[in-house]
C-alpha positions as CSV (number, residue, x, y, z in Angstrom):
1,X,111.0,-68.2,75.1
2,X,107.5,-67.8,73.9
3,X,107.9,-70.0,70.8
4,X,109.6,-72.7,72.7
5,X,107.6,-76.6,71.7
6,X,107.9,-79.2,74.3
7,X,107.1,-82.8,73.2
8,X,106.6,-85.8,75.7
9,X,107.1,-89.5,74.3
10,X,105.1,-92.0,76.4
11,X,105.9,-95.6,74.7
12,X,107.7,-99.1,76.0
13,X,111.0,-100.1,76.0
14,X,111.9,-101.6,72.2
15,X,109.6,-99.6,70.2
16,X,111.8,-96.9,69.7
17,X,110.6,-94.0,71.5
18,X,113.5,-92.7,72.8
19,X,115.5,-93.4,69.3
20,X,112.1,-90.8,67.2
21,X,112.7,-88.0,69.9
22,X,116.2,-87.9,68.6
23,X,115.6,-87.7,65.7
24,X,113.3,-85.3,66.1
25,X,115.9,-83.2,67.5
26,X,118.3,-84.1,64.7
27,X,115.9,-83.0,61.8
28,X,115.1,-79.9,64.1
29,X,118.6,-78.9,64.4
30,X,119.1,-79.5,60.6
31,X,116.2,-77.0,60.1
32,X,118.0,-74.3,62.1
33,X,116.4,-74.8,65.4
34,X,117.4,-75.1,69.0
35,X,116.5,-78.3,70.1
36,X,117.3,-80.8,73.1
37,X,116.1,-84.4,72.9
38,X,116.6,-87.0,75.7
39,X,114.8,-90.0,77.3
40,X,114.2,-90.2,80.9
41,X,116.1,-93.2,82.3
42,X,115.0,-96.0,84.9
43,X,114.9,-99.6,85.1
44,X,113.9,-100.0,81.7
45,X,113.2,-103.0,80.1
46,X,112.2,-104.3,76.9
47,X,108.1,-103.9,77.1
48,X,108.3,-101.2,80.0
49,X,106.6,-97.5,79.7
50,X,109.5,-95.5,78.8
51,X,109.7,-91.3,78.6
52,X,111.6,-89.2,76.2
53,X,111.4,-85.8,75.6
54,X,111.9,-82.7,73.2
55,X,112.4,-79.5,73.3
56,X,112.6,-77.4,70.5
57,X,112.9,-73.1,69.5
58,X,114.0,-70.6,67.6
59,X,115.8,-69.2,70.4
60,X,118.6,-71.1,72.7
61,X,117.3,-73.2,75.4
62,X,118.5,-72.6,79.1
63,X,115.9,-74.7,80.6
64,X,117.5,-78.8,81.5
65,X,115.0,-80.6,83.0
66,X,112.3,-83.0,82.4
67,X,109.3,-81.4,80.9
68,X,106.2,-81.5,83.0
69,X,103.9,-79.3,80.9
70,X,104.4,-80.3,77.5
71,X,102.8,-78.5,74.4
72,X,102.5,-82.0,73.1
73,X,101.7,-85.5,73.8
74,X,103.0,-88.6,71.5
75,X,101.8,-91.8,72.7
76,X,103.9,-95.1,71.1
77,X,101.5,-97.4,72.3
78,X,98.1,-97.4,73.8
79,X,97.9,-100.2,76.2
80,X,99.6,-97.3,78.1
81,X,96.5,-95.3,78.6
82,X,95.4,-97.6,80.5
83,X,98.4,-97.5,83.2
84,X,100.1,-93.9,82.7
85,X,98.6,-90.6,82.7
86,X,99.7,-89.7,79.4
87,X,97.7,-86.4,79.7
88,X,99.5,-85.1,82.7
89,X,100.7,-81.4,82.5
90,X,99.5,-81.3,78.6
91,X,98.4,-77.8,77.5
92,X,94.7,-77.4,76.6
93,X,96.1,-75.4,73.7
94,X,98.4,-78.3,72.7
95,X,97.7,-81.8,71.3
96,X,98.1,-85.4,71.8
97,X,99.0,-88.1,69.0
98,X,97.9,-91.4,69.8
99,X,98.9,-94.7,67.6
100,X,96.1,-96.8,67.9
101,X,92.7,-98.0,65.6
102,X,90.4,-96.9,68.7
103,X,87.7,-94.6,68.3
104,X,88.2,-90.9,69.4
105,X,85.1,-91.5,72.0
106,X,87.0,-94.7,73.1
107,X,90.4,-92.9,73.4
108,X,88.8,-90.0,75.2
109,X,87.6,-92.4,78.1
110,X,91.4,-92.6,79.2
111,X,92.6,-88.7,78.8
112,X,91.0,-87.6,82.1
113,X,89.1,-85.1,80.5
114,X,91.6,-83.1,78.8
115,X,89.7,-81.1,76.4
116,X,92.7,-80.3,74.0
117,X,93.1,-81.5,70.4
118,X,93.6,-85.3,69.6
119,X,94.8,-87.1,67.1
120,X,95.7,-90.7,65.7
121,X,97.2,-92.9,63.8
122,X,97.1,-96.8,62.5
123,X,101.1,-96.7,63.4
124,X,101.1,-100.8,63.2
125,X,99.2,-100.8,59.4
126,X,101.2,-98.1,58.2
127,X,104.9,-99.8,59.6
128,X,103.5,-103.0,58.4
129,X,102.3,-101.6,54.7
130,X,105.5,-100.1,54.2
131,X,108.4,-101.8,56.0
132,X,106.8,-105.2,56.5
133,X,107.6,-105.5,60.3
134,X,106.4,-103.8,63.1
135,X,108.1,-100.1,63.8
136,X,106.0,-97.7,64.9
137,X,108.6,-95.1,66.1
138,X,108.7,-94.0,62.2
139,X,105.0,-93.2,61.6
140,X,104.7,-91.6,65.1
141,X,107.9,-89.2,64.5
142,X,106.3,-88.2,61.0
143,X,102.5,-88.0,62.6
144,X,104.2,-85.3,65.3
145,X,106.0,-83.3,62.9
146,X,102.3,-83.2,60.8
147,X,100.3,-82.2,63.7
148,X,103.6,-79.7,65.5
149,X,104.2,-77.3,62.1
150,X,107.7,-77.6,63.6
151,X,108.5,-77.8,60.1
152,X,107.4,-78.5,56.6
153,X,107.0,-81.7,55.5
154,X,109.1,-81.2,52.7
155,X,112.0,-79.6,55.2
156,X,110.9,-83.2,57.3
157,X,111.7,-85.5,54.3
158,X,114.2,-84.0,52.9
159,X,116.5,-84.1,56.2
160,X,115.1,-87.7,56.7
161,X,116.2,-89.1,53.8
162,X,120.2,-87.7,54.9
163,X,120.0,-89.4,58.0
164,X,118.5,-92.4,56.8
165,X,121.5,-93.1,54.3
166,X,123.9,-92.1,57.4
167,X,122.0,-94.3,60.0
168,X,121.2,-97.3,57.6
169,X,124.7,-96.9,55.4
170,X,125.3,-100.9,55.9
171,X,121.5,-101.6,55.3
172,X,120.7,-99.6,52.5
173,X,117.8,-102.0,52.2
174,X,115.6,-100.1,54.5
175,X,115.6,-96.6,53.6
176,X,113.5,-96.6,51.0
177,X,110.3,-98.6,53.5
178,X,111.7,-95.8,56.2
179,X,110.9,-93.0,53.6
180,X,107.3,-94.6,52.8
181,X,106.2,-94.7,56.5
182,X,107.5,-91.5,56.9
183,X,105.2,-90.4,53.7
184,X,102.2,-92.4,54.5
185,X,102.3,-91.3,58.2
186,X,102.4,-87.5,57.5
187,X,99.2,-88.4,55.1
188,X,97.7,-90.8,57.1
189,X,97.5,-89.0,60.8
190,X,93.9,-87.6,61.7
191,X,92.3,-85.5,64.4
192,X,89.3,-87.2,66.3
């Protein structure tokens, strides 16, 4: 499967991590892809480093298993590159998106000198800007879709905005903040 994409989530437990990679796979799937998208269980407790991953192709996938050499890298939170190694396995030729308002050179002291692509994003200002509280699994999931190409951003919105009204249907409220993060993120995600 040579246009298979393999994503790892690094992130802790109640910052949704596990709940972007599915719908990752969702919007993927919508898009006509192959896709699998599952976390990696433990003792996992609210706070804890938690793992989630993707895969998604063009082709079916006959692989099930944890992915150890991802194509990409998200990280939810980046207290944990001081406690995980988040670049384990990663693909020179991939990239890792990091939510945080450190430099690149600061971020770069923790990647064990992986030499690949890396990128960022404010995920607490954008969250905060558009949904007034603190989610930063909806600027991450629209900040790895930017820097994946696993589909357009217009393909990305338009499926997000479907299962938004199905996930949110008794709080209508929230799709709208969902949808500007989402925007904002894609817009707002750089490479250092």
């Amino acid at each position: 499967m040579s246009n298979l994409i393999e994503i790892r989530w690094h992130g802790r437990g109640g910052q949704g991590a596990k709940t972007a990679s599915l719908l990752l796979a969702d919007a993927a799937f919508n898009t006509g892809k192959y896709i699998q998208g599952f976390p990696e269980y433990g003792p996992e407790r609210m706070g804890a480093p938690i793992t989630a991953y993707n895969r998604i192709s063009d082709e079916p996938i006959t692989v099930h298993s944890n992915i150890y050499e991802p194509n990409y890298v998200v990280v939810v939170d980046d207290s944990l590159l001081e406690c995980v190694d988040v670049t384990a396995g990663l693909k020179s030729n991939g990239a890792i998106i990091i939510n945080s308002t450190k430099s690149g050179e600061e971020l770069r002291k923790y990647l064990k000198g992986y030499e690949g692509d890396v990128y960022k994003i404010d995920a607490r200002k954008v969250s905060m800007e558009t949904l007034g509280k603190y989610f930063p699994n909806t600027p991450m999931l629209a900040a790895v879709v930017k820097v994946s190409n696993i589909m357009s951003d217009e393909a990305f919105l338009e499926d997000m905005i479907g299962s938004f009204k199905h996930k949110f249907a008794k709080k209508p409220e929230v799709i709208d903040g969902n949808m500007k993060a989402l925007e904002m993120a894609l817009k707002e995600v750089t490479k250092v």
